[in-house]
Structure formats: structure tokens, C-alpha cells
N, C-alpha and C positions, 0 to 999 in steps of 0.2 A: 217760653223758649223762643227764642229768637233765630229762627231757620237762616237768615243772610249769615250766621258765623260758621255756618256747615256747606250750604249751597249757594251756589253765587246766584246774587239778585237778578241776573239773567236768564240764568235759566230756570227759574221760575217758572216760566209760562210753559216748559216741558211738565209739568203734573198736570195740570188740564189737560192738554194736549198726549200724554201717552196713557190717561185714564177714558178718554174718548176712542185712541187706539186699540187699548184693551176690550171696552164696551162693543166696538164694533165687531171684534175680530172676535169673540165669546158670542154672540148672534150669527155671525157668518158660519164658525165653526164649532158648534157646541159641545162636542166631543172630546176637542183638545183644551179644556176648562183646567187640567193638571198641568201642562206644559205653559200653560198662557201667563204664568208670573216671568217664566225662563226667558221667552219668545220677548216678553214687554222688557226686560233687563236687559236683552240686545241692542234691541231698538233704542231707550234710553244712551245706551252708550255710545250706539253710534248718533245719534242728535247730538248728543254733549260732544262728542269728537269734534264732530263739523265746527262747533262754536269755539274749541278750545283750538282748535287747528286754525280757525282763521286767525284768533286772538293772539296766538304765536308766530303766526305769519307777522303781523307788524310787531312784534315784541323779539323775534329772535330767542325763544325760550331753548330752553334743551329738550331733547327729544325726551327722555326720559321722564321728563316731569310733563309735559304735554299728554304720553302716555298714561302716570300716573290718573293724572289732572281728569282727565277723560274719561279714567274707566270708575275712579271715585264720582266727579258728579254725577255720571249716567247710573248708578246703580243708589244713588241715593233720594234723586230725582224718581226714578218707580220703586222704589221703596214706600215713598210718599205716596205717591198715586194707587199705591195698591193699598197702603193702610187706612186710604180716604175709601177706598173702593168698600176697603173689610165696616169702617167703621159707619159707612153707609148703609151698610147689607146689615146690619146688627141692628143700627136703630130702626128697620124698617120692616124686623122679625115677628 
């Protein structure tokens, strides 16, 4: 499976990066371990905004798909990071 046909090759470096966010913020607050997939799908989306929002800055896009655009890759970017998270925690049972 070739992940660049679903999430653009830039933001890539968001799964590192919101699975490091996750890991921190599940030690800081271990309590909220049920909410913290919810909390990391925001965050993703808002990362991906930022990237999609500039990219449309020089593209002139429509807002609606900028919108789109946005709220698809941020949720599919911690989609990823949480299924590396799952499938980490599994081999390590």
C-alpha cells in the first residue's frame, strides 16, 4: 500500500510528530487515555490546516476544498499514528 495516494508526501512527518504528541500528553495526563485518540484528531487537523492553508495561499484554491482538504488529511495522518501506536503496544504484549 502506497500511503502518498491517500496522504500527501508532506505531511508525512505529522505521524511522528502527533504520535510523539500523543505519547507525551498520555504521561502528562494518564487519566484522559479515552479521550486522547479525540484530542490527537484535532490537533492533526489543525497541523494539516496550517499546511493546507498556506498551500492555498499561493494556489488560490476554494475554500471548500481547502476545508475539505484539511480536515481529510488531519484525520488520516492520526489515524496512522495511532494505528502505529496500537500496533506497537501489541508487539510489545
Amino acid at each position: 500500500m502506497d500511503f502518498t495516494n491517500y496522504i500527501h508526501p508532506e505531511l508525512l512527518i505529522l505521524v511522528p510528530v502527533i504520535y510523539m504528541i500523543g505519547w507525551a500528553l498520555k504521561k502528562a495526563f494518564p487519566d484522559m487515555k479515552k479521550k486522547l485518540p479525540l484530542m490527537l484528531m484535532f490537533i492533526g487537523v489543525a497541523l494539516s490546516a496550517s499546511w493546507v492553508l498556506g498551500m492555498a495561499y499561493l494556489n488560490s484554491s476554494n475554500a471548500f476544498t481547502v476545508i475539505f482538504t484539511a480536515a481529510t488529511q488531519g484525520v488520516l495522518v492520526t489515524a496512522t499514528a495511532v494505528l502505529v501506536h496500537e500496533l506497537f503496544k501489541k508487539k510489545h504484549d
